[in-house]
N, CA, C and O atoms as a GROMACS GRO file, in nm:
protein
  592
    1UNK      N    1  -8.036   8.656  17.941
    1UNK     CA    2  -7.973   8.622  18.066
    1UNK      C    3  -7.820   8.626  18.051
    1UNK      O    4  -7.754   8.653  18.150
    2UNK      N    5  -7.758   8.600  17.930
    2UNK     CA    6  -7.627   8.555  17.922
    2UNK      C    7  -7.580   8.739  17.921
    2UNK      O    8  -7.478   8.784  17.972
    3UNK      N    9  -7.673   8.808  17.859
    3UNK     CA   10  -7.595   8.980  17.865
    3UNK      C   11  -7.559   9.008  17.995
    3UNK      O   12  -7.449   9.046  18.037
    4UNK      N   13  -7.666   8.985  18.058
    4UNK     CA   14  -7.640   8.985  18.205
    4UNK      C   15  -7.518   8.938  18.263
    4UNK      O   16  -7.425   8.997  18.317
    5UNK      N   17  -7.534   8.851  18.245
    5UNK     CA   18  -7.370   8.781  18.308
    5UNK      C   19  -7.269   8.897  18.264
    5UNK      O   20  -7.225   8.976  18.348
    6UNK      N   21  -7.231   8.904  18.118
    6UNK     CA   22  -7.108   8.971  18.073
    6UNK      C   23  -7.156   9.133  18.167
    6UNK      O   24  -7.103   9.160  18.275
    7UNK      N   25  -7.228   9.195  18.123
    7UNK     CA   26  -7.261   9.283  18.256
    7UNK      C   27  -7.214   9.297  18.352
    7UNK      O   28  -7.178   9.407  18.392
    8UNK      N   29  -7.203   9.200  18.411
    8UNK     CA   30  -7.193   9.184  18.558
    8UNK      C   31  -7.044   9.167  18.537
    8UNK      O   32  -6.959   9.208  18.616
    9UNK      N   33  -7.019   9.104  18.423
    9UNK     CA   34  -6.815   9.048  18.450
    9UNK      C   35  -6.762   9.177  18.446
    9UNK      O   36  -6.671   9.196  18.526
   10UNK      N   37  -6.804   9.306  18.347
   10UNK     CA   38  -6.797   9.396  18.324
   10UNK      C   39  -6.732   9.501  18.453
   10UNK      O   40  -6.621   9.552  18.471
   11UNK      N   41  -6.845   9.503  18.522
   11UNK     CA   42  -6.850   9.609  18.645
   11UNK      C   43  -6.781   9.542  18.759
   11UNK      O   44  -6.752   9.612  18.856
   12UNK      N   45  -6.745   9.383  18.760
   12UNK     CA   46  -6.668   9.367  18.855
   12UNK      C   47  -6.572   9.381  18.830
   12UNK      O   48  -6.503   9.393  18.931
   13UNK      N   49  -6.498   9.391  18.708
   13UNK     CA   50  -6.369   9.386  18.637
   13UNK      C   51  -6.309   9.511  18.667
   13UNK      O   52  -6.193   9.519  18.706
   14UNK      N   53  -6.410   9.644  18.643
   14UNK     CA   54  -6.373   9.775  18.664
   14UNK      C   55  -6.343   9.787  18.788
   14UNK      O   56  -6.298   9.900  18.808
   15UNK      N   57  -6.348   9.703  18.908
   15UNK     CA   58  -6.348   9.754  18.994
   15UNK      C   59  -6.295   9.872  19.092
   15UNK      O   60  -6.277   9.979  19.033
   16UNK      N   61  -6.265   9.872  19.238
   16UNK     CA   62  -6.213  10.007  19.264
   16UNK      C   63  -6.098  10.053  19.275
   16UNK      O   64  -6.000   9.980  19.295
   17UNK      N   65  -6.092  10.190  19.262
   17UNK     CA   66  -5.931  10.198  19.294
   17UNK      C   67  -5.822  10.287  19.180
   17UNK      O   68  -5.857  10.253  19.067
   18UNK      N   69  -5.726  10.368  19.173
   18UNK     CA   70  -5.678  10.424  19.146
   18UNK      C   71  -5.573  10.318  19.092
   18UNK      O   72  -5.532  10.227  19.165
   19UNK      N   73  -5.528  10.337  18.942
   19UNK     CA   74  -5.402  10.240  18.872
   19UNK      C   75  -5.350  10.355  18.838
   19UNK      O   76  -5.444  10.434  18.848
   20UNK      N   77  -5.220  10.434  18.790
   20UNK     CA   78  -5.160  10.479  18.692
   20UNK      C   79  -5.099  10.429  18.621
   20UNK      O   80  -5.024  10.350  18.678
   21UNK      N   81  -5.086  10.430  18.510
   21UNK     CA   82  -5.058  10.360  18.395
   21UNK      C   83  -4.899  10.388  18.428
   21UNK      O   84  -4.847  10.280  18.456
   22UNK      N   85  -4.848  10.446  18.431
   22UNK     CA   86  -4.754  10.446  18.476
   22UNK      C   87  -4.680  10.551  18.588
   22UNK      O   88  -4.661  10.673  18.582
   23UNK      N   89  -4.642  10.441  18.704
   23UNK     CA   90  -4.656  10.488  18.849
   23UNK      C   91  -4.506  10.515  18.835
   23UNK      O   92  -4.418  10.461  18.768
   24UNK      N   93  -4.510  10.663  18.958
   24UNK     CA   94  -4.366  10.695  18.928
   24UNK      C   95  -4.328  10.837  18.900
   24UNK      O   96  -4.249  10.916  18.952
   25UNK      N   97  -4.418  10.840  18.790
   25UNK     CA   98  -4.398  10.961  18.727
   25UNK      C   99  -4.495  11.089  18.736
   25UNK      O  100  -4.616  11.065  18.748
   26UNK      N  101  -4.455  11.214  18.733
   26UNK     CA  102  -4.531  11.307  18.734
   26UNK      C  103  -4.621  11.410  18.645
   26UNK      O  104  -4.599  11.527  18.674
   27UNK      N  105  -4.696  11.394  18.565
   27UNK     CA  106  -4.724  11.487  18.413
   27UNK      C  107  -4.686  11.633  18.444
   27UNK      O  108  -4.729  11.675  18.551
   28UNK      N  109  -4.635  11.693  18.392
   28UNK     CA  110  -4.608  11.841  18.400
   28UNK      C  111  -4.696  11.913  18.266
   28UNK      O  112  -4.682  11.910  18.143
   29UNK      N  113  -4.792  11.976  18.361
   29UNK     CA  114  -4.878  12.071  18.204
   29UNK      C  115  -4.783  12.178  18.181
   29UNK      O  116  -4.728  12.252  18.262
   30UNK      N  117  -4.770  12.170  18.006
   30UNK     CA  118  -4.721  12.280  17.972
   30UNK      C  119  -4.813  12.331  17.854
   30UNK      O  120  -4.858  12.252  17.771
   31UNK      N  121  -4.839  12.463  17.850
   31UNK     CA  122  -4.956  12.539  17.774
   31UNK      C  123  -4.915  12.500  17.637
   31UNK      O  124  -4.798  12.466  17.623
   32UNK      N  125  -4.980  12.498  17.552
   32UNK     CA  126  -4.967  12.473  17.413
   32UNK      C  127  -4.967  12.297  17.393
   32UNK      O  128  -5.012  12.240  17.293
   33UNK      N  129  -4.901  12.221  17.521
   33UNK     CA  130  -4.911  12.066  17.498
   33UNK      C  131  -5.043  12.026  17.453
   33UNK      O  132  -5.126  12.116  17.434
   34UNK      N  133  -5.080  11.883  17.432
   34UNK     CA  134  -5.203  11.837  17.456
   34UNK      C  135  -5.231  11.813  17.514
   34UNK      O  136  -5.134  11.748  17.552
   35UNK      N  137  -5.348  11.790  17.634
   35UNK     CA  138  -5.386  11.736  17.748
   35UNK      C  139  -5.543  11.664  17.728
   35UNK      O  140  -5.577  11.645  17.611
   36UNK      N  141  -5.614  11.633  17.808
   36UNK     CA  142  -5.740  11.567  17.830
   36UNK      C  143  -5.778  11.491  17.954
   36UNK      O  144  -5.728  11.406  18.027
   37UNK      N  145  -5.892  11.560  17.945
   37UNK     CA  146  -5.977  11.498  18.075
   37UNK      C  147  -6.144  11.414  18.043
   37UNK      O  148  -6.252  11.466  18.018
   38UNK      N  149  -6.109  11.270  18.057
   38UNK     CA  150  -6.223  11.248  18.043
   38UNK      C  151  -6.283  11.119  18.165
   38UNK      O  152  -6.232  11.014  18.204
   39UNK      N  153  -6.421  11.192  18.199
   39UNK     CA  154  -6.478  11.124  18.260
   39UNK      C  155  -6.640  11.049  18.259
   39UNK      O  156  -6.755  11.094  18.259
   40UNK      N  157  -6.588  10.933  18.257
   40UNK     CA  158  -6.747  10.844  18.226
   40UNK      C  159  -6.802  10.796  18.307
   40UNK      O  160  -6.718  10.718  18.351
   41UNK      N  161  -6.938  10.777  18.400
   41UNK     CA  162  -6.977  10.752  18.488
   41UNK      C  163  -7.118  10.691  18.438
   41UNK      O  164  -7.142  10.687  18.318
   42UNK      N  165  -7.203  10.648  18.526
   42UNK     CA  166  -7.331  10.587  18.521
   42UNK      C  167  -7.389  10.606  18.652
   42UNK      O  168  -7.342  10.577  18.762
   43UNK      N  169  -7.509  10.665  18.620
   43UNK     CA  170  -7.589  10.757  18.718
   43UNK      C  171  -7.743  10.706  18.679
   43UNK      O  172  -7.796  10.744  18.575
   44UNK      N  173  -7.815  10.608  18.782
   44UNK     CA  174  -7.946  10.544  18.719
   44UNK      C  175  -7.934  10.426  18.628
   44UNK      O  176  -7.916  10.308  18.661
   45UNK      N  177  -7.950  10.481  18.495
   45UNK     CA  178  -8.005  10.381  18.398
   45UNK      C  179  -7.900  10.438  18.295
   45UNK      O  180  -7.888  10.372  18.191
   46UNK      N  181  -7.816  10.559  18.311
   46UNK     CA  182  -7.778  10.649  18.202
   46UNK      C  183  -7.614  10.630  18.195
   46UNK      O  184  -7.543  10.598  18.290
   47UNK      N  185  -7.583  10.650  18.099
   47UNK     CA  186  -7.432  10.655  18.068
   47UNK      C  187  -7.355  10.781  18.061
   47UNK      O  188  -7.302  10.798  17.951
   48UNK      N  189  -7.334  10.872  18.145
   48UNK     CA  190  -7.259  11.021  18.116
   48UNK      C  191  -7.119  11.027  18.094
   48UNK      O  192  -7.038  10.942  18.130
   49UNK      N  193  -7.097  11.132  18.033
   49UNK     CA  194  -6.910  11.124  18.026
   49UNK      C  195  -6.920  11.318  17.988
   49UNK      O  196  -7.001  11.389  17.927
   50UNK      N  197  -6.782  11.345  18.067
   50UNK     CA  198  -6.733  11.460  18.027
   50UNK      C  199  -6.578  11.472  17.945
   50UNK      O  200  -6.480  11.432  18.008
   51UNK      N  201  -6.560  11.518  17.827
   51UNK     CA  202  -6.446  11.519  17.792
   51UNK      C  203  -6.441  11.683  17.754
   51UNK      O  204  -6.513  11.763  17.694
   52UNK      N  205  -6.290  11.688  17.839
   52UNK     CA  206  -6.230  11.770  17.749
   52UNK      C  207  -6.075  11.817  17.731
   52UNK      O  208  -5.990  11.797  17.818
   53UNK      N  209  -6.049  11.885  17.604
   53UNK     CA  210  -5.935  11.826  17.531
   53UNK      C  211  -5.893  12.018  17.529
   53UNK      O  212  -5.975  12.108  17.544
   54UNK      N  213  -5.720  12.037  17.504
   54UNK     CA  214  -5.670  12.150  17.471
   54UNK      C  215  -5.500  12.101  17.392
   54UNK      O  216  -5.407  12.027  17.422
   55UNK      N  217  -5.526  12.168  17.312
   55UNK     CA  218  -5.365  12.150  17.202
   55UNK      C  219  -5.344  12.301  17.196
   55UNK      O  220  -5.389  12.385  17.274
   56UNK      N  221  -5.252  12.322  17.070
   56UNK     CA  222  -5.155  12.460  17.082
   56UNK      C  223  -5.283  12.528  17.001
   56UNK      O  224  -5.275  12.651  16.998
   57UNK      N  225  -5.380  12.481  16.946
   57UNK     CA  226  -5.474  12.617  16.916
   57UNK      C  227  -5.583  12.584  16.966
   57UNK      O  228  -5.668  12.664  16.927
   58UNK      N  229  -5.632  12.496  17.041
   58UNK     CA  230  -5.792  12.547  17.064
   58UNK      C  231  -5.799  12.420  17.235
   58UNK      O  232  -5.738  12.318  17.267
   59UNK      N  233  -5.886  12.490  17.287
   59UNK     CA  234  -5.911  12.444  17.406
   59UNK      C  235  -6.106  12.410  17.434
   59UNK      O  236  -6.188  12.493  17.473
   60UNK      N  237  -6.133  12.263  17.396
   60UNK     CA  238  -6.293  12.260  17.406
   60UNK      C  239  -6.357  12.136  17.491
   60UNK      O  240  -6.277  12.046  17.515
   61UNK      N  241  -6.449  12.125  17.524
   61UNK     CA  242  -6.528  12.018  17.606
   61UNK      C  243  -6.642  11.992  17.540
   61UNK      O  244  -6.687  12.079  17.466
   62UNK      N  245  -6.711  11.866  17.556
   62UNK     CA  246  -6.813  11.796  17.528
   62UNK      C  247  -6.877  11.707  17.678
   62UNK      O  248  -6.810  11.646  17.762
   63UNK      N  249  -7.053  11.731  17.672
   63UNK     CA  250  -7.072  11.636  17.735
   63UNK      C  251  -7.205  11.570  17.677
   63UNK      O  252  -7.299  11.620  17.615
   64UNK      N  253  -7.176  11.432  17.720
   64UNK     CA  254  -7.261  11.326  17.658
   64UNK      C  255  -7.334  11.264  17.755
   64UNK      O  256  -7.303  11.241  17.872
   65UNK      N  257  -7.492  11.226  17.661
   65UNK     CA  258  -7.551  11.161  17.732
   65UNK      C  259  -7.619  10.996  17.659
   65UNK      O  260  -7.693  11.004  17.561
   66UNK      N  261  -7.590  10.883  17.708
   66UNK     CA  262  -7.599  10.764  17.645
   66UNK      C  263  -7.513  10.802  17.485
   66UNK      O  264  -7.567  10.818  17.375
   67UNK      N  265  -7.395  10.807  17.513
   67UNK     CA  266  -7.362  10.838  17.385
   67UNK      C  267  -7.385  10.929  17.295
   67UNK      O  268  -7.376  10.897  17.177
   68UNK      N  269  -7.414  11.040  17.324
   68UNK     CA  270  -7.506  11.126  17.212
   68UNK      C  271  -7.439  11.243  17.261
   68UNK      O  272  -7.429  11.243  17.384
   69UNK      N  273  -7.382  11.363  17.193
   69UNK     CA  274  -7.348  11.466  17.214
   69UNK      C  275  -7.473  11.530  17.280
   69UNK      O  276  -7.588  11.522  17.237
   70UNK      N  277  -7.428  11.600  17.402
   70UNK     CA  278  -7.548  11.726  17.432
   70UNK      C  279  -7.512  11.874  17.423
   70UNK      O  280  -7.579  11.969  17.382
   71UNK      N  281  -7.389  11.867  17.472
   71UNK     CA  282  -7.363  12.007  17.488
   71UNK      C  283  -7.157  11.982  17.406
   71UNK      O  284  -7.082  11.885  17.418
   72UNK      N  285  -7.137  12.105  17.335
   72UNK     CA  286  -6.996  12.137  17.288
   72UNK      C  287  -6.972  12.272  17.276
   72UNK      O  288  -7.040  12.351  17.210
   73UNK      N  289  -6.872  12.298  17.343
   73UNK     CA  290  -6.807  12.442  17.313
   73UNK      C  291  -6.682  12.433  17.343
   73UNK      O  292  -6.627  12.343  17.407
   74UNK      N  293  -6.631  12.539  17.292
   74UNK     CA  294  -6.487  12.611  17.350
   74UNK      C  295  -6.471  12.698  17.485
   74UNK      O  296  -6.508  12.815  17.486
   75UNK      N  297  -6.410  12.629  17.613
   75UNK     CA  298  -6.347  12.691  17.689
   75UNK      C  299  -6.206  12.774  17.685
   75UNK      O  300  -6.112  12.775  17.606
   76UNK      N  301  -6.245  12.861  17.840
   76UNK     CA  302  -6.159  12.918  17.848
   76UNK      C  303  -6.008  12.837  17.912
   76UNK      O  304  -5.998  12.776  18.019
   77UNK      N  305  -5.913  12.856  17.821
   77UNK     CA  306  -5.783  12.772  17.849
   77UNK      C  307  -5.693  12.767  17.978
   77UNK      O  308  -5.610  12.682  18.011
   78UNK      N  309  -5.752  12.934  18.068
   78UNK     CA  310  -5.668  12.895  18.186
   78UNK      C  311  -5.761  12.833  18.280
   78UNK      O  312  -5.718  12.747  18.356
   79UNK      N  313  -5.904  12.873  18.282
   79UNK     CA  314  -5.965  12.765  18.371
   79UNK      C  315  -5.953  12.647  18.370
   79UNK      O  316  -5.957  12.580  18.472
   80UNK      N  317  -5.926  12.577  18.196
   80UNK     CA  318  -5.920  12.448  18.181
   80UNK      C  319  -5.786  12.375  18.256
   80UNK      O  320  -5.775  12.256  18.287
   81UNK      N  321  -5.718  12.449  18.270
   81UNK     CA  322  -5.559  12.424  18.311
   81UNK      C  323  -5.578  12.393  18.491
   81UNK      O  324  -5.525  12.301  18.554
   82UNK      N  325  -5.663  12.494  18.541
   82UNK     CA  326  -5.701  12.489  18.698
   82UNK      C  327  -5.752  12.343  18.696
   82UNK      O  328  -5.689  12.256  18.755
   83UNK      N  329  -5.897  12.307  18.609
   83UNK     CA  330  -5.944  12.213  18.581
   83UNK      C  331  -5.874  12.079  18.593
   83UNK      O  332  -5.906  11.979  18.656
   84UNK      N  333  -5.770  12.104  18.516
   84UNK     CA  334  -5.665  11.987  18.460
   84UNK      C  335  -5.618  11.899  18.618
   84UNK      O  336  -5.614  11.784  18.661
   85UNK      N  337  -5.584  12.060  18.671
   85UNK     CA  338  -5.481  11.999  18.781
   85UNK      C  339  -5.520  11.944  18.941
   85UNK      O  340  -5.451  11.897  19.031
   86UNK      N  341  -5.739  11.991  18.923
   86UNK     CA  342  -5.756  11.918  19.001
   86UNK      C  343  -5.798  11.768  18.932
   86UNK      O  344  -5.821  11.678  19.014
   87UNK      N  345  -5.807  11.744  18.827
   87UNK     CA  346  -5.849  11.593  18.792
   87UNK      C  347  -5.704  11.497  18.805
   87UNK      O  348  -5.698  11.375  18.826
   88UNK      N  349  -5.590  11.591  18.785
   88UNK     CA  350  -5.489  11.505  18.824
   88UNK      C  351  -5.461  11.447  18.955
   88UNK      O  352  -5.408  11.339  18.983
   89UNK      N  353  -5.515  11.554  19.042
   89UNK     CA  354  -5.506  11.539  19.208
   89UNK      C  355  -5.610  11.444  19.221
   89UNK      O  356  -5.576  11.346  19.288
   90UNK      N  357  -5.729  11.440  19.178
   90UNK     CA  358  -5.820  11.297  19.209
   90UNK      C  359  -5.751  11.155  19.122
   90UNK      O  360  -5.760  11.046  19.178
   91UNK      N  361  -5.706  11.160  19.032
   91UNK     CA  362  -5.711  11.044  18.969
   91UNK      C  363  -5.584  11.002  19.082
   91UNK      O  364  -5.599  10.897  19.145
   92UNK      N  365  -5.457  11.086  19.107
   92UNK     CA  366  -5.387  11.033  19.199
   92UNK      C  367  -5.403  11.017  19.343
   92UNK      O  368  -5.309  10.973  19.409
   93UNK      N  369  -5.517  11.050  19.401
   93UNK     CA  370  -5.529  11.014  19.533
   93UNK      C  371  -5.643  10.860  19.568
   93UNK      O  372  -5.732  10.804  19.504
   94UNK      N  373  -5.584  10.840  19.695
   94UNK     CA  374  -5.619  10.692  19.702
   94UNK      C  375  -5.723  10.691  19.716
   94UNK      O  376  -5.785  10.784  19.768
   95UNK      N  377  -5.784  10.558  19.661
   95UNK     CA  378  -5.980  10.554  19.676
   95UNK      C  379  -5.989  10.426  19.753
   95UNK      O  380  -5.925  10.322  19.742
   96UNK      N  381  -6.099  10.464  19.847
   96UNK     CA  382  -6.193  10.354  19.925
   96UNK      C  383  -6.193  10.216  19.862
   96UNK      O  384  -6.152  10.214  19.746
   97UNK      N  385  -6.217  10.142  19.896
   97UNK     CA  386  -6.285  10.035  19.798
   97UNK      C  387  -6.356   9.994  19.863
   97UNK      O  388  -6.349  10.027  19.981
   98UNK      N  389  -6.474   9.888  19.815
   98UNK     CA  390  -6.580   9.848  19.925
   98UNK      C  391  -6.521   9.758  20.032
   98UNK      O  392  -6.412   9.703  20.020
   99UNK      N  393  -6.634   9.743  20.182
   99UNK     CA  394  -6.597   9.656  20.232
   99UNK      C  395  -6.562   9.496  20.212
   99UNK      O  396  -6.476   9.419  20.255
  100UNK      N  397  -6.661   9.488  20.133
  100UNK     CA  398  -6.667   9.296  20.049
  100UNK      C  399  -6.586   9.346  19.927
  100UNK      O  400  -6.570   9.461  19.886
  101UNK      N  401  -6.533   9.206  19.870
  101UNK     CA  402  -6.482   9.212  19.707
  101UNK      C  403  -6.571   9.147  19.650
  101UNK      O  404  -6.534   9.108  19.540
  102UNK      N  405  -6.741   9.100  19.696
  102UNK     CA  406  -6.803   9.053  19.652
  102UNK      C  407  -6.941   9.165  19.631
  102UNK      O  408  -7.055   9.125  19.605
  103UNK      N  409  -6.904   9.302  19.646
  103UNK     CA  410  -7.003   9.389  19.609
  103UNK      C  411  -7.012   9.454  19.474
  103UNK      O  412  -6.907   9.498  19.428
  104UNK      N  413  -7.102   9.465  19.417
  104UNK     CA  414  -7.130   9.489  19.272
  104UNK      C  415  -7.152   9.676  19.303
  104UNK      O  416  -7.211   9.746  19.385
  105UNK      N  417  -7.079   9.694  19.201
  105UNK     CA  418  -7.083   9.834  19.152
  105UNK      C  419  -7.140   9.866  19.046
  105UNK      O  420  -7.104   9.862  18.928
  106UNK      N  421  -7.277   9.913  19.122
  106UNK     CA  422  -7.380   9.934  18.986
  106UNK      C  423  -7.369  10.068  18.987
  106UNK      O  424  -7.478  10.118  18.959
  107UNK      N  425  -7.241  10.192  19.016
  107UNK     CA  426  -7.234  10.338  18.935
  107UNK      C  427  -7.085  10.335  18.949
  107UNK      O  428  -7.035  10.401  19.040
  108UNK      N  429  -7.018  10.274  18.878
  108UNK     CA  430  -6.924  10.298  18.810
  108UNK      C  431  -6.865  10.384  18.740
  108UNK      O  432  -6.919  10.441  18.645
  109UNK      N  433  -6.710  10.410  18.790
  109UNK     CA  434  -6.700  10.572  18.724
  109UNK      C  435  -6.531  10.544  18.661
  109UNK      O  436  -6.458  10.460  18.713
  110UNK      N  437  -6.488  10.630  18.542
  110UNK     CA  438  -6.319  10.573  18.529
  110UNK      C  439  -6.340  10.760  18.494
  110UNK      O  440  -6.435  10.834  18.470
  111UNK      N  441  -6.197  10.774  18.508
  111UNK     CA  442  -6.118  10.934  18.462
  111UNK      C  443  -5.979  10.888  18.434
  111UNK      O  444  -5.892  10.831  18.500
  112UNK      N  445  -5.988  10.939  18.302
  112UNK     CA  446  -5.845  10.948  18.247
  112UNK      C  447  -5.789  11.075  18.210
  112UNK      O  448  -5.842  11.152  18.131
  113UNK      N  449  -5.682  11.094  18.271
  113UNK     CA  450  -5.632  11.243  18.241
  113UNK      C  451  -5.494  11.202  18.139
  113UNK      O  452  -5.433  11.099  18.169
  114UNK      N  453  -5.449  11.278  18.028
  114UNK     CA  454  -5.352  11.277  17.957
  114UNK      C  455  -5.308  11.391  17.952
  114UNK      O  456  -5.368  11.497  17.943
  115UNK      N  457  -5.167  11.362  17.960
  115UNK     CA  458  -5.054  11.511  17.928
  115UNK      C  459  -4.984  11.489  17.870
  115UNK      O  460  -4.882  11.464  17.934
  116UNK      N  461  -4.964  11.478  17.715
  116UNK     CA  462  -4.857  11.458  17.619
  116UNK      C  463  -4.909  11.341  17.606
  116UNK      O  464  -5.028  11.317  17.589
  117UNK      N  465  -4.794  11.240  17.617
  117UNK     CA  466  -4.774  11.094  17.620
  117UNK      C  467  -4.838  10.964  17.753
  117UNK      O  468  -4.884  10.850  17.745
  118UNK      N  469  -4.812  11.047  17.851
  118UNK     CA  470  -4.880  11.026  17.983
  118UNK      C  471  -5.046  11.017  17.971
  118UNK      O  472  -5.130  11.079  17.906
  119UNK      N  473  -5.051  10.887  18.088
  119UNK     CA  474  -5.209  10.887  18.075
  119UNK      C  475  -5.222  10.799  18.221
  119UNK      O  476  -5.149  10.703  18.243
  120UNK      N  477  -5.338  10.852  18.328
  120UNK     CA  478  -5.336  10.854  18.442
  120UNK      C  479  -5.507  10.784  18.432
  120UNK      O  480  -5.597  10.842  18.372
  121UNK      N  481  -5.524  10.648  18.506
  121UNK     CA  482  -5.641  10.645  18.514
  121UNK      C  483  -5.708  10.611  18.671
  121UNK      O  484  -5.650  10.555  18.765
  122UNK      N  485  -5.857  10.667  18.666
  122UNK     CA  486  -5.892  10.627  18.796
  122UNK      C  487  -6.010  10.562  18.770
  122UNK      O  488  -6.088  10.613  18.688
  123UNK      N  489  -6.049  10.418  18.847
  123UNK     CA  490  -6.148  10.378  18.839
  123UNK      C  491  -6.198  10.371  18.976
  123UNK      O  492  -6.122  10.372  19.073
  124UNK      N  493  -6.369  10.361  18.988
  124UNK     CA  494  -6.402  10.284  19.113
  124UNK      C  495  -6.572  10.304  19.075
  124UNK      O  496  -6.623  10.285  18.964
  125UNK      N  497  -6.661  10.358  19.233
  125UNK     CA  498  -6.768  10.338  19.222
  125UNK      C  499  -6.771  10.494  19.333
  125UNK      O  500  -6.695  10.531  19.423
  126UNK      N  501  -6.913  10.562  19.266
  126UNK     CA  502  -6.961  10.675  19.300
  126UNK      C  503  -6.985  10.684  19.450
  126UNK      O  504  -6.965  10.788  19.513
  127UNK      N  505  -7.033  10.560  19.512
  127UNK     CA  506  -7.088  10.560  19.649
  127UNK      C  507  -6.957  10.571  19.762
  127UNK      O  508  -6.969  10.610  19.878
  128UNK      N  509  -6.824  10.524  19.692
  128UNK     CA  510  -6.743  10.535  19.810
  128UNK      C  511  -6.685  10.621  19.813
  128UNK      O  512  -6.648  10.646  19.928
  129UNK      N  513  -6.634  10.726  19.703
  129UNK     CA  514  -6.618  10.816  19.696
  129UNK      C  515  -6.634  10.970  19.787
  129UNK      O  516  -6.564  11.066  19.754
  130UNK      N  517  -6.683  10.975  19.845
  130UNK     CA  518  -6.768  11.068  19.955
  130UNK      C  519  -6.793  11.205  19.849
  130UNK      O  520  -6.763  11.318  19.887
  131UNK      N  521  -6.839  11.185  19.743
  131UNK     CA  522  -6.863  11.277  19.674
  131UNK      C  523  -6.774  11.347  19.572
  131UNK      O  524  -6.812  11.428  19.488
  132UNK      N  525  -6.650  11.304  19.589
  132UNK     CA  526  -6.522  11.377  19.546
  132UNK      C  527  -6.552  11.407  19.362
  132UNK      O  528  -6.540  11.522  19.321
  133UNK      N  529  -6.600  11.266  19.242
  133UNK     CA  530  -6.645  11.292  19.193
  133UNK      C  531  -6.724  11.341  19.118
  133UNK      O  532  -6.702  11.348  18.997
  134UNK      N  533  -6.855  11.394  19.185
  134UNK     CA  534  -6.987  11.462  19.176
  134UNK      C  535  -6.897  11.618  19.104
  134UNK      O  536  -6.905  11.670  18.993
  135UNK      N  537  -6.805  11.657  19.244
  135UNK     CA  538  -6.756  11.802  19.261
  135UNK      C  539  -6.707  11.801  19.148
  135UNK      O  540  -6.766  11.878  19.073
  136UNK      N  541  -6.591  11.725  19.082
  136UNK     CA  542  -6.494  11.698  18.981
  136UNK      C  543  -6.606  11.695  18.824
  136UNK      O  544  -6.569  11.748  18.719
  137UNK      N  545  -6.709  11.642  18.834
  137UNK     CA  546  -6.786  11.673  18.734
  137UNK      C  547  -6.865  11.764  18.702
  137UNK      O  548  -6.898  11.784  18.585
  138UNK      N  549  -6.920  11.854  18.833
  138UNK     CA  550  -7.008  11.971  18.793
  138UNK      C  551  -6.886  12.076  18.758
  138UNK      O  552  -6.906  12.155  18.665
  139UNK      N  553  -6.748  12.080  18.833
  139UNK     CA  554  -6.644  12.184  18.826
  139UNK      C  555  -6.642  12.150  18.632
  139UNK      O  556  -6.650  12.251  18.561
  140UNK      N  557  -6.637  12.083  18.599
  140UNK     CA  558  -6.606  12.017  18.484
  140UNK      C  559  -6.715  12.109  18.408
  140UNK      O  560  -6.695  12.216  18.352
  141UNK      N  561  -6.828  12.041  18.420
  141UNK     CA  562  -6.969  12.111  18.340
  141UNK      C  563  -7.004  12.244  18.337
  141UNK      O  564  -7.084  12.280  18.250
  142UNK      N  565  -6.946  12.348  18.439
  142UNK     CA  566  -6.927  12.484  18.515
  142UNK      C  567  -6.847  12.507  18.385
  142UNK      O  568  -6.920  12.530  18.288
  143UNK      N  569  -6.717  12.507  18.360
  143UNK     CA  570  -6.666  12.526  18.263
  143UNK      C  571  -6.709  12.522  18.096
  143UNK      O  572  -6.660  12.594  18.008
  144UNK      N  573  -6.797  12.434  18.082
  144UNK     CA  574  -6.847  12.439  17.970
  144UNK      C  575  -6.976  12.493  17.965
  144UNK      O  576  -7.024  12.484  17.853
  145UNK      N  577  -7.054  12.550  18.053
  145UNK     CA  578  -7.178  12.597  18.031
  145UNK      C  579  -7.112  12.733  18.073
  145UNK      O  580  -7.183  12.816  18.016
  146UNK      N  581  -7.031  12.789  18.130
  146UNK     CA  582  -7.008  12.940  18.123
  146UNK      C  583  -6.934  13.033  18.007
  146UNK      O  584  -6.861  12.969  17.933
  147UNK      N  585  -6.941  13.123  17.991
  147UNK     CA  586  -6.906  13.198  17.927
  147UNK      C  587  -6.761  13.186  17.903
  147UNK      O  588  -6.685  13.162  17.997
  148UNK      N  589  -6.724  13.201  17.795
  148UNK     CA  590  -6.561  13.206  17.728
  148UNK      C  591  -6.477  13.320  17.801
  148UNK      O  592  -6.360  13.341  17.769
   0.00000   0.00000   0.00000
């Protein structure tokens, strides 16, 4: 019973809404930098996350399921860059939040995008979203299940 509780402190804590770590500023991708996109969500009973990462030699993604690698390869670096710049456009645009502050968000989702030093995060919940996420993760998975 007591997991439960922390559980629950958990997902209310995450709650909704777009923070940047630091507001203000703009990341500018430049090719060869480092960057990263990662996104973790909960869908059912399951824990998913998509990451993926590009430095001055290699550009690759991973996606996981309950923790467990499923799929890894190397993408292609200018799609990843298209990629990049719509996860920047979601993590910075404003999100819904529920009507109550007393509603539990049982699919919880965060995206953190990094560019260099910069690191942009978005949290909230799948349902208020109007889908925006879903798109942002299959565009994501599209990239790593296609061809180099």
């Amino acid at each position: 019973m007591r997991r439960i509780g922390v559980i629950f402190a958990i997902l209310i804590s995450a709650g909704c809404g777009a923070v940047p770590k630091q507001a203000g500023t703009e990341p500018v991708v430049v090719a060869g930098h480092e960057t990263s996109v990662d996104i973790a969500y909960v869908l059912g009973h399951n824990r998913h996350r998509f990451w993926a990462q590009s430095d001055a030699s290699r550009v690759e993604a991973r996606t996981y399921l309950d923790r467990q690698i499923v799929e890894e390869a190397g993408i292609d670096r200018a799609r990843y860059l298209d990629f990049l710049e719509k996860a920047k456009t979601f993590v910075q645009s404003p999100r819904r939040s529920p009507a109550s502050n007393t509603v539990v968000c049982r699919t919880p989702f965060t995206v953190t995008v990094r560019v260099g030093k910069d690191a942009y995060v978005a949290t909230g919940c799948r349902g208020v979203d109007k889908g925006a996420l879903g798109r942002l993760v299959r565009e994501g998975e599209f990239l790593l299940y296609s061809k180099k």
